[in-house]
C-alpha positions in Angstrom: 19.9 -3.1 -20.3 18.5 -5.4 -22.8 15.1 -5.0 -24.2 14.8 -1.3 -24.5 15.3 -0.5 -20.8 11.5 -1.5 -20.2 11.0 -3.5 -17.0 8.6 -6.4 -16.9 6.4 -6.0 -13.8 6.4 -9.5 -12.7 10.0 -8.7 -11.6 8.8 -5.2 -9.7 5.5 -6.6 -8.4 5.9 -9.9 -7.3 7.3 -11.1 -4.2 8.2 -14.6 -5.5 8.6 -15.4 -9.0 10.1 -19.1 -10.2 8.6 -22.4 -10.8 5.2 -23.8 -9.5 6.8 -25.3 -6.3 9.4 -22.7 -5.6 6.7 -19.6 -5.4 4.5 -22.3 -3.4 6.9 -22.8 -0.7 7.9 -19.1 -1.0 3.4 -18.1 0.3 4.1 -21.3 2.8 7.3 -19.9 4.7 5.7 -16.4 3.9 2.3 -17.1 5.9 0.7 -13.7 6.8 2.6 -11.2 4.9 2.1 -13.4 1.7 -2.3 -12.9 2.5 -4.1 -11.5 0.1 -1.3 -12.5 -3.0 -2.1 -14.9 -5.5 -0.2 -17.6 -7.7 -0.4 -16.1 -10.7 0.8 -17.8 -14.0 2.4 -16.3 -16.7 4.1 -17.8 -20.1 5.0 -20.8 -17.6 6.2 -18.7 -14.9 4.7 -18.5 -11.8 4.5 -15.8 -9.7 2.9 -14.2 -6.3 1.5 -10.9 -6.5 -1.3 -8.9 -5.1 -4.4 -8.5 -7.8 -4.2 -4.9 -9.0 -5.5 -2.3 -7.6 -7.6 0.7 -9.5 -6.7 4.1 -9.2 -9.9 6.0 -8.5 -12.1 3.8 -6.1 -15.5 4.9 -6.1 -16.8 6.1 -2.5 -20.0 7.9 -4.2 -18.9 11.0 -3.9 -19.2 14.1 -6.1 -17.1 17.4 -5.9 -19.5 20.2 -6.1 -19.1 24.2 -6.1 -18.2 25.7 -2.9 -19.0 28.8 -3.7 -19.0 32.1 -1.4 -19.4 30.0 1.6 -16.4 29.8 2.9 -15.2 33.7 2.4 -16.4 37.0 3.3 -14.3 39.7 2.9 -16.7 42.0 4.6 -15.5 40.0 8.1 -14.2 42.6 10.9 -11.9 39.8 11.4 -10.1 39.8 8.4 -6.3 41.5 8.5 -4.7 43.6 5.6 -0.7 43.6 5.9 
């Protein structure tokens, strides 16, 4: 492969990539599955790919100890095999 073997992700993440008019037509014919994409330029090449999204949202939540709570080995349910 040439350049290394890296690949450039406006190949892996794009759905359309090409000339203005070309990746126009392609969020045209596309309709509905091409929602929420955007033409995106790039060195003069255009391309249709969804904005990126982060990693870790943010839902407000913190992890917090547990503790004992959820065990008790003095239980008369608990088994030994």
């Amino acid at each position: 492969m040439k350049g290394g073997g890296l690949r450039e992700s406006i190949w892996e993440e794009s759905i359309a990539v090409g000339i203005k008019k070309f990746v126009e037509w392609t969020e045209e014919v596309l309709g509905r599955k091409a929602k929420g994409r955007n033409l995106v330029e790039k060195k003069k090449i255009f391309h249709l790919r969804k904005h990126p999204v982060p990693n870790m949202a943010n839902f407000g939540i913190k992890n917090d100890d547990i503790g004992g709570e959820n065990s008790n080995l003095n239980d008369s349910s608990y088994i030994s095999i």
